[in-house]
Structure formats: C-alpha cells, structure tokens
C-alpha positions as CSV (number, residue, x, y, z in Angstrom):
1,X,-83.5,-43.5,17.6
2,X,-81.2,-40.9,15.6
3,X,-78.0,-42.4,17.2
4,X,-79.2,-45.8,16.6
5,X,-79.9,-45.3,12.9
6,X,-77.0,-43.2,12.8
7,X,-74.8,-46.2,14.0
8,X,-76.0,-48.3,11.5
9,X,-75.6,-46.3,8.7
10,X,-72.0,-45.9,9.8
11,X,-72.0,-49.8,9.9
12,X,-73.1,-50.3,6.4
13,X,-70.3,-47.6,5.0
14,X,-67.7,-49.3,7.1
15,X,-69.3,-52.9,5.4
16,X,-69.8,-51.6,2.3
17,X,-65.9,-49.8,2.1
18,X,-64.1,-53.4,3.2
19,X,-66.2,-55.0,0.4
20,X,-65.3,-52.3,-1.9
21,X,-61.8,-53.0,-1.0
22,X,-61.4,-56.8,-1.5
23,X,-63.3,-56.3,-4.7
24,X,-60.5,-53.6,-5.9
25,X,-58.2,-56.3,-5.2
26,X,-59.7,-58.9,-7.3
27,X,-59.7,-56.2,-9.8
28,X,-56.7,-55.7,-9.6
29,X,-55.5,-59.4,-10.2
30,X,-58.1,-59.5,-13.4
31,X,-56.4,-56.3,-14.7
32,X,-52.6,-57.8,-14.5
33,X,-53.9,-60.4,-16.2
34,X,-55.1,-58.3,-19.5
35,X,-52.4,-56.4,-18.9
36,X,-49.7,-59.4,-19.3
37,X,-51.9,-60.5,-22.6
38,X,-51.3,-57.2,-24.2
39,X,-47.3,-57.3,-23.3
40,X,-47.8,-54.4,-20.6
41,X,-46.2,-54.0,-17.2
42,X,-48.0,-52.7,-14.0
43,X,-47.0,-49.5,-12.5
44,X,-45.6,-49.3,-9.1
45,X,-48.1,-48.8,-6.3
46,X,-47.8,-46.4,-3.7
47,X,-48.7,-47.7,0.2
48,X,-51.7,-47.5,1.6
49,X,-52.2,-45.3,4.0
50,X,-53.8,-44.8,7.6
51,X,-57.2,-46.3,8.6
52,X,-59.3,-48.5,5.9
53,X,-56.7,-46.5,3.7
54,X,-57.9,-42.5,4.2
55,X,-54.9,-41.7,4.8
56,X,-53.4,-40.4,1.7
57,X,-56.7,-38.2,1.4
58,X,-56.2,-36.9,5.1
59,X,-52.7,-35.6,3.9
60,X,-53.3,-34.4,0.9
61,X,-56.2,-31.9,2.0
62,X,-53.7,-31.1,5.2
63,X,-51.5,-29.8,2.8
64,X,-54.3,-28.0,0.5
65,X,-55.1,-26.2,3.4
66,X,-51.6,-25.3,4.3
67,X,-51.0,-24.0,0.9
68,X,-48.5,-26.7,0.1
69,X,-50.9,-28.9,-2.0
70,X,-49.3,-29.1,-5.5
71,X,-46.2,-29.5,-3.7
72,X,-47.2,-32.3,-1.8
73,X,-47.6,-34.3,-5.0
74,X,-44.4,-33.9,-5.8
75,X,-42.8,-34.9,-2.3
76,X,-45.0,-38.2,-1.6
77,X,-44.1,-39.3,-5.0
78,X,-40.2,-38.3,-4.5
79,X,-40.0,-39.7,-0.8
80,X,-41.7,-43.1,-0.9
81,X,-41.7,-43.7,-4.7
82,X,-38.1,-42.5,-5.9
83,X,-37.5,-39.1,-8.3
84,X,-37.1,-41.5,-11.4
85,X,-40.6,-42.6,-10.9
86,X,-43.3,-40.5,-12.8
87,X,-46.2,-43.0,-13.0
88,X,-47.8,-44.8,-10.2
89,X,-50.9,-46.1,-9.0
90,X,-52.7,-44.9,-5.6
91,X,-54.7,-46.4,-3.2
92,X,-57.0,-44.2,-1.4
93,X,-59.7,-45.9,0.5
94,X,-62.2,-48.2,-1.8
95,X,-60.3,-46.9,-5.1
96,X,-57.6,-46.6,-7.1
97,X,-56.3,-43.9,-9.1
98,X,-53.1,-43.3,-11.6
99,X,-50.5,-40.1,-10.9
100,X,-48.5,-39.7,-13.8
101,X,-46.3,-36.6,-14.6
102,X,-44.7,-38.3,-18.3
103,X,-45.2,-36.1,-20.8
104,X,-45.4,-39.2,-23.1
105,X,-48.3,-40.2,-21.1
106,X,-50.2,-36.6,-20.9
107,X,-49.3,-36.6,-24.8
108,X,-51.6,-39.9,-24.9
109,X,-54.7,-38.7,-22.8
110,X,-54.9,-35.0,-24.2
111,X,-54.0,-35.7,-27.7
112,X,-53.0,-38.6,-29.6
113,X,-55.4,-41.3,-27.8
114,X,-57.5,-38.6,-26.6
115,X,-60.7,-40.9,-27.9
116,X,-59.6,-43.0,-25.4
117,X,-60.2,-40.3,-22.6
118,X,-62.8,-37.7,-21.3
119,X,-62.8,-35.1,-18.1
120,X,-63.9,-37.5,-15.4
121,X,-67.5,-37.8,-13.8
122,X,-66.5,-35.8,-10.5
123,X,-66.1,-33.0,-12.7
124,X,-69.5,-32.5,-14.4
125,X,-70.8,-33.5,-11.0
126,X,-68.8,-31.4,-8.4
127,X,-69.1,-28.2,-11.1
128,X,-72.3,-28.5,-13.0
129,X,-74.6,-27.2,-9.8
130,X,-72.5,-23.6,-9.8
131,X,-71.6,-23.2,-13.6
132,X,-74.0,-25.3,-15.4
133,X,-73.3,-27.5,-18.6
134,X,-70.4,-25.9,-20.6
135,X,-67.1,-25.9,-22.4
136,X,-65.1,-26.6,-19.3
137,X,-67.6,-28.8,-17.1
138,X,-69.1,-30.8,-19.9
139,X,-68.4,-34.7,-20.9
140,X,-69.0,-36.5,-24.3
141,X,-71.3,-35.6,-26.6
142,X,-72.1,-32.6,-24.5
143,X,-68.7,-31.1,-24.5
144,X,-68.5,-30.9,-28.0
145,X,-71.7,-29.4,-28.6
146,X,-70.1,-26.9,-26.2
147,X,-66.8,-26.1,-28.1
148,X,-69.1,-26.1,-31.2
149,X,-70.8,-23.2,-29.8
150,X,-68.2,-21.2,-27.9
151,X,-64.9,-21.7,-30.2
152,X,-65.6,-19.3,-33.1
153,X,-66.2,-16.6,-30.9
154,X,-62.5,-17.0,-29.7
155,X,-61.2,-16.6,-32.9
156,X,-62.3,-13.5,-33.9
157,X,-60.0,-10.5,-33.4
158,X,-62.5,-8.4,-31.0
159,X,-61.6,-10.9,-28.4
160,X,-58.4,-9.0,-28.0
161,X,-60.1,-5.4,-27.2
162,X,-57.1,-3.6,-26.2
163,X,-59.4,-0.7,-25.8
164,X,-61.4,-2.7,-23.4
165,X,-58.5,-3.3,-21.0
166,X,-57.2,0.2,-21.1
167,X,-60.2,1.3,-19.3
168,X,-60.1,-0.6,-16.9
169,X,-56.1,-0.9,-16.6
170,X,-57.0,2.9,-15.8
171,X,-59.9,1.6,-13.1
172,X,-57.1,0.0,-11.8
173,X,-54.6,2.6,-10.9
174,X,-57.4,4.8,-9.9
175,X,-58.2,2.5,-7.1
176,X,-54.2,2.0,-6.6
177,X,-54.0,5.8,-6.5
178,X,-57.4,5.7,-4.1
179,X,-56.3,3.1,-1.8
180,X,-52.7,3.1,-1.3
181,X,-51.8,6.7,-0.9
182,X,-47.9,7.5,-1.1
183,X,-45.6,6.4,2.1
184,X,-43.0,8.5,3.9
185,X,-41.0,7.6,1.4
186,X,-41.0,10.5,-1.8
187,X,-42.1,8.3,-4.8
188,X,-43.1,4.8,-3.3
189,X,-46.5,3.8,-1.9
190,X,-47.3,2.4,1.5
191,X,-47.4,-1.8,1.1
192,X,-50.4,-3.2,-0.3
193,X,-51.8,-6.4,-1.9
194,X,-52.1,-6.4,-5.4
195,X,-53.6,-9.5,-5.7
196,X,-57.7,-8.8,-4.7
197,X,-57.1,-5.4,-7.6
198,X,-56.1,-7.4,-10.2
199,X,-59.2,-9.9,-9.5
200,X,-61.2,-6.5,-9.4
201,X,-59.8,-5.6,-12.9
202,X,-60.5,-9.0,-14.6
203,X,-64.0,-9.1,-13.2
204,X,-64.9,-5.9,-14.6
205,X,-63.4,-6.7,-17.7
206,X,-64.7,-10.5,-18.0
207,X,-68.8,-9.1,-17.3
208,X,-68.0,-6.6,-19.6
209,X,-67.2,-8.9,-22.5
210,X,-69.6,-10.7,-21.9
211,X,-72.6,-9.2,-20.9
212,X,-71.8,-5.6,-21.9
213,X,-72.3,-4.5,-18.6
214,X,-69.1,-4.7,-16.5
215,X,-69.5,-5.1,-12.7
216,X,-67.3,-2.4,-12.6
217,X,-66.4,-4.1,-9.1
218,X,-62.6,-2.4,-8.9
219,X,-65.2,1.3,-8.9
220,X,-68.8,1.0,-8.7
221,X,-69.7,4.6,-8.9
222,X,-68.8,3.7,-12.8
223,X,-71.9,1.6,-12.8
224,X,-74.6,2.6,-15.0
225,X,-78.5,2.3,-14.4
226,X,-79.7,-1.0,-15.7
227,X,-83.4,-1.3,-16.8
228,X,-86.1,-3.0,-15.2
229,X,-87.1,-6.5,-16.1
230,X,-90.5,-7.2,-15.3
231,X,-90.3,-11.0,-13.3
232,X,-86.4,-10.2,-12.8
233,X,-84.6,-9.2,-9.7
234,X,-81.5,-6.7,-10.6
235,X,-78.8,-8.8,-10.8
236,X,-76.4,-8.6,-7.4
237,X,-73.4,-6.5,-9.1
238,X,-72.1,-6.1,-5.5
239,X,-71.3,-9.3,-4.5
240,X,-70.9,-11.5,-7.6
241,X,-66.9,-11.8,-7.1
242,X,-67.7,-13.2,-3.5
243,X,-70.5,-15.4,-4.4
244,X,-67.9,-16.9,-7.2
245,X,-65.4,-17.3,-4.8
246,X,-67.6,-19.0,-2.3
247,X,-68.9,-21.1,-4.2
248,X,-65.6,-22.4,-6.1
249,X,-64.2,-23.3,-2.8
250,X,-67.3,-25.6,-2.2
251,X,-66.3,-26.9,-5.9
252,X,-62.9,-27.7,-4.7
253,X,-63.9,-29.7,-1.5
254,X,-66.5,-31.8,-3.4
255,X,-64.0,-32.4,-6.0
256,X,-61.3,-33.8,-3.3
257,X,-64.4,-35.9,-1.6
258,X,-65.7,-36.9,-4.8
259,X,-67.8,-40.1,-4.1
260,X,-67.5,-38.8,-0.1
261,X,-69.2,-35.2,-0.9
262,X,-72.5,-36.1,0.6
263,X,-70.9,-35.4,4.1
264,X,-70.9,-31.9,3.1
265,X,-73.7,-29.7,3.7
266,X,-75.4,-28.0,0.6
267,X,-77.3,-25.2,1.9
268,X,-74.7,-22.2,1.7
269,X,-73.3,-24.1,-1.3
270,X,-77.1,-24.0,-3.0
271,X,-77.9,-20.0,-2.1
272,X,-73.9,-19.0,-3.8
273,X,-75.2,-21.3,-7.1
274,X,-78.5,-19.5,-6.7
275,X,-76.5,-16.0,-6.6
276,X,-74.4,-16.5,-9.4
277,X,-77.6,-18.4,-11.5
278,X,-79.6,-15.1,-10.8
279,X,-76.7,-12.8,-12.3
280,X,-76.3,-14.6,-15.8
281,X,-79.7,-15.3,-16.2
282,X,-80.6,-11.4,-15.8
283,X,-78.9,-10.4,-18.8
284,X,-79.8,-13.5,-20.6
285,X,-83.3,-12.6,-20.5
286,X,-82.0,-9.0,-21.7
287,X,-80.8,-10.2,-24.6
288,X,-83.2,-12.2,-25.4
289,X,-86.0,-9.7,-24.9
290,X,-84.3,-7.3,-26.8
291,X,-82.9,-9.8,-29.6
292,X,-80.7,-7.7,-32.1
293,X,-81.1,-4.7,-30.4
294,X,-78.9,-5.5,-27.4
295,X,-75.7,-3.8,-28.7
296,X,-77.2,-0.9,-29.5
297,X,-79.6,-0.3,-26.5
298,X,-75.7,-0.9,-24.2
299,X,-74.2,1.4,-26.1
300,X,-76.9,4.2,-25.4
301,X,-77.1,3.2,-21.8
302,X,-73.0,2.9,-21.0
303,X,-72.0,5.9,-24.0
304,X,-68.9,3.3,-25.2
305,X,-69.9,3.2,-28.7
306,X,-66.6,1.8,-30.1
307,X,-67.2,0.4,-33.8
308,X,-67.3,-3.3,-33.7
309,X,-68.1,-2.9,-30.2
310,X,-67.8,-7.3,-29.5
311,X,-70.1,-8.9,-26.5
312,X,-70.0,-12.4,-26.0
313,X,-73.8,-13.3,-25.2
314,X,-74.8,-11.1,-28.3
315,X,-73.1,-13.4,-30.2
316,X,-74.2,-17.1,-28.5
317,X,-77.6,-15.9,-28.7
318,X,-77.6,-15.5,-32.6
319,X,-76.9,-19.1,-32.2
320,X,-78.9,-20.4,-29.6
321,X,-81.8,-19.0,-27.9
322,X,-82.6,-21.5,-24.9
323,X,-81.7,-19.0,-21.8
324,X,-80.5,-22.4,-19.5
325,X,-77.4,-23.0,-22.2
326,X,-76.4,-19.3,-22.8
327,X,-76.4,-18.9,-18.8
328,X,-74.1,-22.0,-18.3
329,X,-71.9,-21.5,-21.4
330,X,-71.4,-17.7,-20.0
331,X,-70.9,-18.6,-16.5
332,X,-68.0,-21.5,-18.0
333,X,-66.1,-18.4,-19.8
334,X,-67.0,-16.4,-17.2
335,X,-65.0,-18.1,-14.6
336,X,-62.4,-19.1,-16.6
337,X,-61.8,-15.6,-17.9
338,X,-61.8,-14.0,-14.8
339,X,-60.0,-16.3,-12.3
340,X,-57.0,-17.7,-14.6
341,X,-56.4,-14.5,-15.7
342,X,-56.2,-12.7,-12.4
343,X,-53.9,-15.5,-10.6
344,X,-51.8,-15.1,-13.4
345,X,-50.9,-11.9,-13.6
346,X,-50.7,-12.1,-9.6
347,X,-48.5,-14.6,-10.3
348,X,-46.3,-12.7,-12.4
349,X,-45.8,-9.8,-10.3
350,X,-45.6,-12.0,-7.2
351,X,-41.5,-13.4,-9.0
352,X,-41.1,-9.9,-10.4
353,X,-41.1,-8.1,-6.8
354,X,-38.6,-10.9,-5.7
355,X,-36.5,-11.0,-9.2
356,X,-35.8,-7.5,-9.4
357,X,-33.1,-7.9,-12.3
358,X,-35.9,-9.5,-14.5
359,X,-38.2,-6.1,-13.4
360,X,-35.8,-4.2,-15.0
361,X,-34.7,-5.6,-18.0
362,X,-38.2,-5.7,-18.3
363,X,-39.1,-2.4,-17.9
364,X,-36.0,-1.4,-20.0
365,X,-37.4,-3.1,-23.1
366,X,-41.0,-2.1,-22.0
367,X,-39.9,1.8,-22.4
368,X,-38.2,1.0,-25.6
369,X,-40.5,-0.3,-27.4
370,X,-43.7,1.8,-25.7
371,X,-42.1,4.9,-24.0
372,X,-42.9,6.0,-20.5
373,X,-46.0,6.1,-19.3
374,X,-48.2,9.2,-19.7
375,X,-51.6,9.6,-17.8
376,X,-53.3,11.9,-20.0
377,X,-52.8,10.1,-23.5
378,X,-53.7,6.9,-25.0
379,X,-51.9,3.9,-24.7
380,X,-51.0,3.5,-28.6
381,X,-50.5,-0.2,-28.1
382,X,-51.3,-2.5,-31.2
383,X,-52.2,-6.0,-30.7
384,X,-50.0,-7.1,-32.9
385,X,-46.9,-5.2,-31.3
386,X,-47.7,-6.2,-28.1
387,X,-47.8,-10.0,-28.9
388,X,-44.4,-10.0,-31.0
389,X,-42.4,-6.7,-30.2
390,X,-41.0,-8.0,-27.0
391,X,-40.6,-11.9,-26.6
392,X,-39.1,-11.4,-23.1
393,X,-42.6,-10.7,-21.9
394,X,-43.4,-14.1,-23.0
395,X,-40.5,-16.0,-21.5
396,X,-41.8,-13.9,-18.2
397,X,-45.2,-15.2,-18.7
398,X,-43.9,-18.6,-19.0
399,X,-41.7,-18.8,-16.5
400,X,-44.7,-17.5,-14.1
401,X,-46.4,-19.8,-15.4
402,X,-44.0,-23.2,-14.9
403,X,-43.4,-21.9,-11.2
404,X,-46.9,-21.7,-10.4
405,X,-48.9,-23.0,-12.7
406,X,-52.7,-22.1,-12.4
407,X,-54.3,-25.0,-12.9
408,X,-51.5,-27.6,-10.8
409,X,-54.1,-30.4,-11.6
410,X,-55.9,-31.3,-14.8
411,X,-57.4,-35.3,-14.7
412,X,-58.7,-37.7,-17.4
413,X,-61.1,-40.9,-16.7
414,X,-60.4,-43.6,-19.5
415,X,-63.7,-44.5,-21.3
416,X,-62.1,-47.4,-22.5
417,X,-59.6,-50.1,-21.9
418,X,-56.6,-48.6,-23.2
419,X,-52.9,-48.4,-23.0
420,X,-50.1,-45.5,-21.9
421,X,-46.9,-45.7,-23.4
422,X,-44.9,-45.5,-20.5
423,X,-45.2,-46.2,-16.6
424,X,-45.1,-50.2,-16.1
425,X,-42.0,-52.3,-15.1
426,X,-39.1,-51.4,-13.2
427,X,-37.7,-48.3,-14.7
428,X,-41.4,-47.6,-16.1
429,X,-40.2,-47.5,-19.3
430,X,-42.9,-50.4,-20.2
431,X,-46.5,-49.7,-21.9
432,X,-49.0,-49.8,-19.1
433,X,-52.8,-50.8,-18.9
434,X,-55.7,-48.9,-18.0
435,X,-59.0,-50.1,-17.7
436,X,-62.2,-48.8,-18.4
437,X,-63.2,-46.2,-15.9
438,X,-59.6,-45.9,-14.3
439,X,-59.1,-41.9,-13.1
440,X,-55.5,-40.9,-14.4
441,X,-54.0,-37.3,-12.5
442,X,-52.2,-35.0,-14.1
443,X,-50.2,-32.9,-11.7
444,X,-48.7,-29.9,-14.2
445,X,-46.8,-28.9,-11.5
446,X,-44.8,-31.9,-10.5
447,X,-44.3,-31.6,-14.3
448,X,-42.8,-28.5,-14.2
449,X,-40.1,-29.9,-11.0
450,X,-38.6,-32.1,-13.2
451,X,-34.9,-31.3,-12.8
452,X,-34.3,-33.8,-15.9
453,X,-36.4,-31.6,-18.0
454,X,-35.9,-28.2,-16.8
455,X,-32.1,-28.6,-15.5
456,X,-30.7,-28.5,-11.7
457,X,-31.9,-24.4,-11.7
458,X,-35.6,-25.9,-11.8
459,X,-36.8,-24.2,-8.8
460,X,-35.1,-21.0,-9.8
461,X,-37.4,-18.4,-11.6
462,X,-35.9,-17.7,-14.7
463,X,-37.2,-16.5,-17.6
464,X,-33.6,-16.8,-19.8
465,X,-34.3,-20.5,-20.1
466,X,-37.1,-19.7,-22.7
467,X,-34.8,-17.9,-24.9
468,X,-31.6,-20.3,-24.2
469,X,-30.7,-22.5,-27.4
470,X,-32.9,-20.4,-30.3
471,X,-35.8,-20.2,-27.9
472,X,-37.3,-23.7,-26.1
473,X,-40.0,-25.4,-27.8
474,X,-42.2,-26.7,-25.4
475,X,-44.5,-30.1,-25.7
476,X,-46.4,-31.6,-23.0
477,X,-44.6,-31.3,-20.3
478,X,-45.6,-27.8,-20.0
479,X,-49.4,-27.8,-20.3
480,X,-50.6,-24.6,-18.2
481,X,-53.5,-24.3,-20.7
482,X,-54.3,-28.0,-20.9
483,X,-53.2,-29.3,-24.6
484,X,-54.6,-31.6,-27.4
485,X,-58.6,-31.1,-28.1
486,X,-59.5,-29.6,-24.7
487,X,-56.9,-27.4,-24.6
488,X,-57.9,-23.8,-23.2
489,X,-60.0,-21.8,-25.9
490,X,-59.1,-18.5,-24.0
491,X,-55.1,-19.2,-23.9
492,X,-54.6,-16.0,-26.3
493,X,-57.0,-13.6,-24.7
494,X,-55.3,-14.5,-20.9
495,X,-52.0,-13.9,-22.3
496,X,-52.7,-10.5,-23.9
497,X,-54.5,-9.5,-21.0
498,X,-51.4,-10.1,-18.9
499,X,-49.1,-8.9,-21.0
500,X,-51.1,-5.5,-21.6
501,X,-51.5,-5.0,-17.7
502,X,-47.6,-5.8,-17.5
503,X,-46.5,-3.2,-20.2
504,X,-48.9,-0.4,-18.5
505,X,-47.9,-1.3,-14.5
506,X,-43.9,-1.2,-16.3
507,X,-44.3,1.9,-18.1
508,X,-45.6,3.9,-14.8
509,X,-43.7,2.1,-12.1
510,X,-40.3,2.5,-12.3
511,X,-39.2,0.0,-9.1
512,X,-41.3,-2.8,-7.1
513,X,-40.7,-4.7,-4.0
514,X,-41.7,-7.4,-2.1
515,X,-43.5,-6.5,1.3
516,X,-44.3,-10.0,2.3
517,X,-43.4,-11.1,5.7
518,X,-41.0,-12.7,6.2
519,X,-39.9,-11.6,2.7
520,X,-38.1,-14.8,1.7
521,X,-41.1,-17.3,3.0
522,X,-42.2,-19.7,0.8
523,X,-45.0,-20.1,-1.8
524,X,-48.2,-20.6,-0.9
525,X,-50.8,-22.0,-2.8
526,X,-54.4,-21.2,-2.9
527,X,-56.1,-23.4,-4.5
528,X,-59.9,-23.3,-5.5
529,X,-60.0,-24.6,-9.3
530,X,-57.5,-21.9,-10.2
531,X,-54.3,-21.6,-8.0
532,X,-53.3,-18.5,-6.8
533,X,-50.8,-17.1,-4.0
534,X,-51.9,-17.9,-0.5
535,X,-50.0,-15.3,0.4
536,X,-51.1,-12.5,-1.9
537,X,-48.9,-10.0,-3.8
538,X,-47.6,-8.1,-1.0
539,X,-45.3,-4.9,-2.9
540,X,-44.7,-1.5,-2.6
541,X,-44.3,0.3,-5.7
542,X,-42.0,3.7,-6.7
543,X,-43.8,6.0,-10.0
544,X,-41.6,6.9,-12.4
C-alpha cells in the first residue's frame, strides 16, 4: 500500500511539474507581450538543463558542496551565455528566475526602485523557523517594524566597545597560546587553524553584547554562575555555536530547494531551532523579570562595571516587552554579528598569509601608528584613530572583502510589475520587464569578477586598487553589506571589530604563513548563509 501511494504521489508531482511548465511558457509569451507595450527587450535565456529541467539545480548544489558555488555562477554564465552578458533569465524546473550582476540593475532593486522589491518569500520561510521574525528574515510591513526597532541601537557609539573586544582579543591569544604551543622552530608556532578561534572570539563577544552574558565559548572557565529561573532550563552555553551552525546549514539547503524543501526531513532541523529558541528566550525572561535592573544585577554577577556599560536586549526591552519579538530580533543580530564578522576576518588573514608584502606594509604602519604590542598594558586604541589613522586597513578590508565576499548571494522578488534599466536585447543594453512575483539573483561575487570593472588584475588580491586615482569610490557593484534601504545595519561594528583584531594579531606577530596543503590550492567556499573558507585559515605564526 505505501509503494502504491508512493507511486502516485510521484505521479501527480511529475503531472503537476509538466503542467507547471507549459503554463511558464504561456507566461512567458504574455510577459513579451507587456514587455513590447512598454518598449522593453527580453533578456537572454539560459538552456534548460537535464531531466524535466533539474539540471541547473543538480549543478549548482554539486558545486556548493565542492566549495566552488559562487564561482559557479560566474562560469555557467561566462561559458554558455558570453562575459558581456550580465543579465539573464534561468530555467530551473517549473520556474524561472533572473541572474543579473549590473550594477545599474542592483542600483534599481536595493535603492532607487526599491518599492518595487522585497527579500523574497523563501527567505522569511527557509529562516523564520531558526531565527524568528526580524531585521534580516522579515518582509513588508514586518521588516520595517523591525529596522524601526533595531536601527537606533546601531547608532549609538557603545556599539563600538573597544573595551569589549580587548577582552576577548586577549581570550583569544590565550587560547592561541593554550592550543598551539611554539614549534621546533624559535619564535613560530606549530600550524593551526585560525578560523574556528576567530568564530570563538565573535561568539563570546556577540552574546556578550547582547545578552550581557558572553558564552565565553573561546574559555569557558571565564563563565560566571547564572541564576535560577524558576520554569527555565539554563540556557546550553556549551553548544550554542554548534546548534547555530547546524541549523544554518539546514537554512541553506531549504533555501536552494525552496518550493522542493518538503523532501527534507525536519526532525534534527526542529531540536537545533529548539536549542537556539531555548538560549535567547532564557535571558529574555531575565530581563524581563528583572526590568531596569538587568544592568546592574550583570554587573554584580560578571564584576565588568564599565560606565555606560551598553547591552543590546536592555535596550529592545525598554521598547518592547513581548519576549517572542525580543528573542527573534536578538537571534537576527545575533547571527549576523557573529558569523559575518568571524568569516571576515578569516577571510582577511586567509590573503594576508598568502600576500606577505601586504602583511608587512601592514604591520609597518600598524607599529607606527600603535607601537608593538605589549601583553601587560592596555591597548590605548581610540575608536576614532582606529577607523581613520590608517586607511590601508580599509583598502585590506575591502579587498578581502571583493575576493570573497561574505554574503556571494543577496535576492530580491519584485512585488510589482516593474522595469530594470538594463538586461534586454542583444547587447542588454535595453530596459527589461519584470513581472509581479519574478525572483531576481544577485550574485555579489560575479560582481566583483568583472574584469571591465575591476581591470585584467581582477582575480589578484590587491589592496592598492582602493587607494589608486585619489582613492576608488565604490557604488553598487560592490555591495558586501547589501546597499539601499536594507543595507546591513551592523556594517560599522563588523568593520571595527576586524580592524581591531587586525591591529592587535599585527602588533604581536611579527610574520605569518600559509600552512594549507597544497599551499597554492584554490579557494574554497563554505557556504551556509555567510561564506567562509572551506579550507580554513591554515598559518603558522612567528611573535615579535
């Protein structure tokens, strides 16, 4: 009986998929036709692919899980389409969706038509069940009720807690110093990845923000006794990280399936989003049961008592008091500050240990400005010094950032029929026509390939191109944080996290290599929402 119904339901699909089809098709014709009466030109159409058209899917997760997925963007469209083609349409099964990587055209969706636009459906529907409604998963009406709520508390200076990161930049070399005890070598430590410390480091710092409490993941002897909520289990501090992880990568998959996901199972999907739930929702009913006297009560319990000491759930809950949105909008910046952060500066250490020129011109600057590093004294860093005193950490930051950037995919769903200002006709030069409901991709880093905007060296890391010409002045075609209204609240606070790690690891390192092998294999991607190296941040490192 279960193979018989089991044969049927794969009947229907199969029925259902080839009626879905034809109806694309007629669609299609309806949709040349508006576009005609509005003087638009269709886009070029990419072949369909393997059987009932899964084929395009089938390679594009191949290469996700070979670490080549943002690349593989940019060779299908280059291969079959032509490198002077930037905007095409893509059949994949029973739908269609637009690839575009025009600037002009990322310009329209983010910014300048963005009314036209939203985050599409798959989003809210793939992330919602592990982060909730927030800033980053949220649609419409809902998504601005979000920014609303979250945006002032990222413009106030305690964001940038310098203070804050110097603990834990301190966590960090103590579990360097811990882990990866010196090699044969005199100076230089035995190889290790730098990659899982660094997501350590923002974690702690991230829960720390916002809860008060950090995680204190990178050492958890630092963890101090938390008190006893009647009704409450003690939130997991232990295994948060992995629970995140996990259930990101079950994100990822159900994003790529989209309208396909129910094939995938739910149950170790449901007990990660019951994991992470349970840890926001402890300290939200902290706060709440404490109301005005959380700050203080943390401060007794963890002895920081900085003045002006900033956490972010403090702050939401003078706002808002209903525990299901503070959960959700923590979890959004949670994730976000945490993940993007840490791939980052892996990222950034990942070109250094191959660019060793750029280390030490660096460094050189970096001991100029700040002086060697000394273990037994404060930092002595100002905000204010460390954003503007040496732009060459910014052009390093960028150019990290345009090699691997670490979100390769941002997407928009028009809510409207609308119009982008380039991608029909022969050159796609010609305004094109989008219907209502029509999913557009945005692949930032088949963007960032483009030898006509970034020169024949644009596979070359090389940070000098931001300071080429009086400095370059980037639009849309350089989008790591997202741009226009959605653009990444927590752009500044990323960057001055990375830039603070990169002046501390520079002041007490004096040389870095690469210990991946083979040492000159290429990138690898891992991609689960953020992108990070597949291959880790294999270095060795020599102390000053």
């Amino acid at each position: 009986m279960f193979l018989f119904a089991l044969t049927v339901a794969a009947a229907l699909c199969v029925f259902q998929l080839v009626h879905s089809i034809h109806t694309r098709k007629s669609a299609r014709k309806r949709n040349d036709e508006e576009a005609a009466r509005l003087g638009c030109s269709p886009a070029p159409v990419m072949p369909t692919k393997g059987f009932l058209g899964f084929g395009r899917l089938v390679e594009s997760v191949k290469a996700t899980n070979a670490g080549k997925g943002p690349q593989y963007v940019v060779e299908a469209i280059n291969k079959e389409m032509g490198k002077d083609v930037h905007t095409c349409v893509v059949p994949i099964a029973d739908y269609e969706l637009i690839v575009t990587r025009d600037p002009a055209n990322v310009q329209a969706m983010l910014a300048s038509k963005a009314a036209d636009w939203d985050v599409g459906e798959q989003r809210n529907a793939s992330w919602k069940p592990l982060f909730g409604d927030g800033v980053f998963t949220s649609r419409g009406e809902a998504w601005k009720h979000s920014r609303a709520l979250v945006r002032p508390q990222f413009t106030k200076d305690h964001i940038n807690d310098l203070d804050l990161i110097e603990r834990h930049v301190q966590q960090l070399f103590s579990a360097m110093d811990a882990s990866y005890g010196a090699s044969s070598e005199k100076g230089w430590t035995t190889k290790f990845d730098m990659q899982p410390l660094f997501y350590n480091m923002t974690l702690d710092i991230t829960t720390e923000l916002i809860y008060g409490y950090s995680v204190h993941s990178q050492n958890p002897s630092e963890r101090v006794e938390l008190p006893v909520i009647p009704g409450y289990e003690p939130p997991d501090r232990e295994n948060i990280g992995a629970h995140m992880d996990a259930g990101k990568a079950w994100v990822e998959t159900r994003g790529a399936l989209w309208k396909y996901r129910w094939l995938l199972p739910t149950r170790a999907f449901n007990a990660h989003c019951a994991a992470v739930h349970k840890y926001a929702e402890w300290f939200v009913q902290l706060r709440l049961q404490r109301g005005d006297k959380y700050l203080t009560a943390i401060q007794s319990e963890t002895g920081l008592t900085s003045t002006g000491r900033y956490i972010l759930l403090d702050e939401l809950a003078k706002v808002t008091q209903d525990p299901v949105e503070l959960r959700s909008q923590t979890l959004n910046i949670l994730t976000a500050g945490r993940d993007t952060t840490a791939s980052l500066i892996g990222w950034v250490f990942y070109f250094l240990s191959r660019h060793p020129d750029v280390f030490n011109k660096l460094r050189e600057q970096v001991l100029q400005q700040f002086g060697p590093y000394h273990p037994s004294q404060p930092s002595g860093i100002e905000f204010k010094e460390l954003r503007d005193a040496i732009p060459y950490i910014n052009s390093v930051i960028n150019e990290a950032l345009r090699m691997a950037p670490v979100i390769p995919l941002n997407e928009r769903v028009a809510i409207r029929d609308t119009v982008l200002p380039r991608g029909g006709g022969n050159d796609g030069n010609d305004p094109m026509f989008v219907p209502k409901g029509k999913q557009v991709l945005i692949p930032t880093y088949a963007m960032t390939r483009r030898d006509d905007i970034w020169g024949p060296d644009v596979n070359e890391f090389r940070p000098e191109r931001w300071e080429e010409n009086g400095g370059r002045k980037f639009g849309f075609e350089f989008i790591p944080f997202g741009g226009g209204i959605r653009q990444c609240l927590g752009q500044q606070f990323a960057r001055t996290k990375t830039a603070y790690v990169m002046v501390r690891l520079l002041q007490r390192y004096d040389k870095i290599e690469n210990a991946q092998e083979p040492a000159d294999a290429p990138m690898k991607f891992h991609h689960t929402i953020e992108n990070r190296s597949g291959s880790g941040v294999q270095v060795r490192l020599h102390e000053a």
